[in-house]
Phi, psi and omega in degrees: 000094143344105200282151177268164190283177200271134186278141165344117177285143201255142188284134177301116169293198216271338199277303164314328179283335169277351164295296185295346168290293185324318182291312186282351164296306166303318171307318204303289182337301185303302181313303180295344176272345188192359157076183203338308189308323202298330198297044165329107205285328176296327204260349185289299213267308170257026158260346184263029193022045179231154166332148173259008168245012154271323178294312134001266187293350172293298191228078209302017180175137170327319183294297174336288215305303208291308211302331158297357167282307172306308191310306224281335170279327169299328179243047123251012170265337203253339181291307217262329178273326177311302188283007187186081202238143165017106192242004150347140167259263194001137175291324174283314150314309148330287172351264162341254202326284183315357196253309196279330177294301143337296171328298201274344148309297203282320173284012196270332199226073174312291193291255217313283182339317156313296195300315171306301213266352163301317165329286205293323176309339170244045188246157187215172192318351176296322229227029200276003196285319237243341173265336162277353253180320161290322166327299175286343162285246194347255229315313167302319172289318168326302173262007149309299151283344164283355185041029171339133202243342196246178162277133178310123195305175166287319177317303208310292181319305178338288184297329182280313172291330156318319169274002181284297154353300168313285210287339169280347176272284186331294188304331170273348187290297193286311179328322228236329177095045191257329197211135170243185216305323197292291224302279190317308155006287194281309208277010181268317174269009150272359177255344169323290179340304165323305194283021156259336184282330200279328160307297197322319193293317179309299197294340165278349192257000000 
């Protein structure tokens, strides 16, 4: 017997949307003073002043929490590059430079970051909507900065997920002190590189 499916979430009003903006403030806030550990749900639940089985129904759990704090931080990276965008010609270069800019955000608040990329790494089938949805956001910045004139190929989509990929490895690498800022550099801007090769394939086919 087959469970039925979960019905549509009904879009947040203006009030509610402003709860949940405070819950994620506060997580990014806790986080960036003391990381992942600092991140508490009772202490979530009274710097953003709502209820703690309000925070709850918002966010069933501390990962869910964070991992929408990494969503709520890529798209105010994505608002602020749209608004300052690439000045690269090459696409792979765009690519790169927006990429590394991202890097050096994320390297600003080292404990939230740390705290966000510990989220997805423990994150589990509850929390995959929330984990695609970080996913789709890198791909949109991703194709963003190639500035595609066309809709993107099945290579293209490839080449992206590979540097999406990259980049999210690059980012545990340095975390963790295995790779420094110069490393992620190169391997960002060598795997960039695939999305000059998947042009090449067009323009030969």
């Amino acid at each position: 017997m087959t469970a039925a499916p979960k019905p549509a979430s009904l879009p947040l009003t203006e009030r509610q949307e402003a709860r949940r903006r405070r819950i994620l403030h506060a997580s990014a806030q806790l986080a960036s003073r003391g990381g992942f550990d600092a991140v508490q749900m009772r202490e979530v639940a009274e710097t953003s002043e709502v209820a703690l089985g309000t925070l709850y129904r918002y966010f069933p759990s501390k990962i869910h929490l964070l991992v929408a704090t990494m969503q709520d931080q890529l798209q105010h990276m994505h608002e602020q590059m749209r608004k300052r965008p690439p000045a690269a010609q090459e696409p792979s270069a765009r690519v790169a430079e927006t990429l590394m800019r991202a890097f050096r955000a994320l390297q600003r608040e080292p404990h939230l970051a740390d705290a966000m990329v510990r989220a997805l790494t423990f994150a589990d089938r509850s929390v995959s909507a929330e984990v695609d949805m970080v996913s789709r956001l890198t791909t949109a910045i991703i194709l963003d900065a190639m500035g595609l004139a066309t809709p993107p190929t099945a290579e293209q989509l490839s080449a992206v997920r590979v540097i999406e990929h990259t980049w999210h490895s690059a980012l545990i690498t340095w975390l963790s002190g295995r790779a420094s800022i110069a490393q992620v550099k190169i391997d960002i801007e060598t795997v960039c590189g695939l999305i000059d090769v998947t042009r090449t394939d067009q323009r030969s086919s």
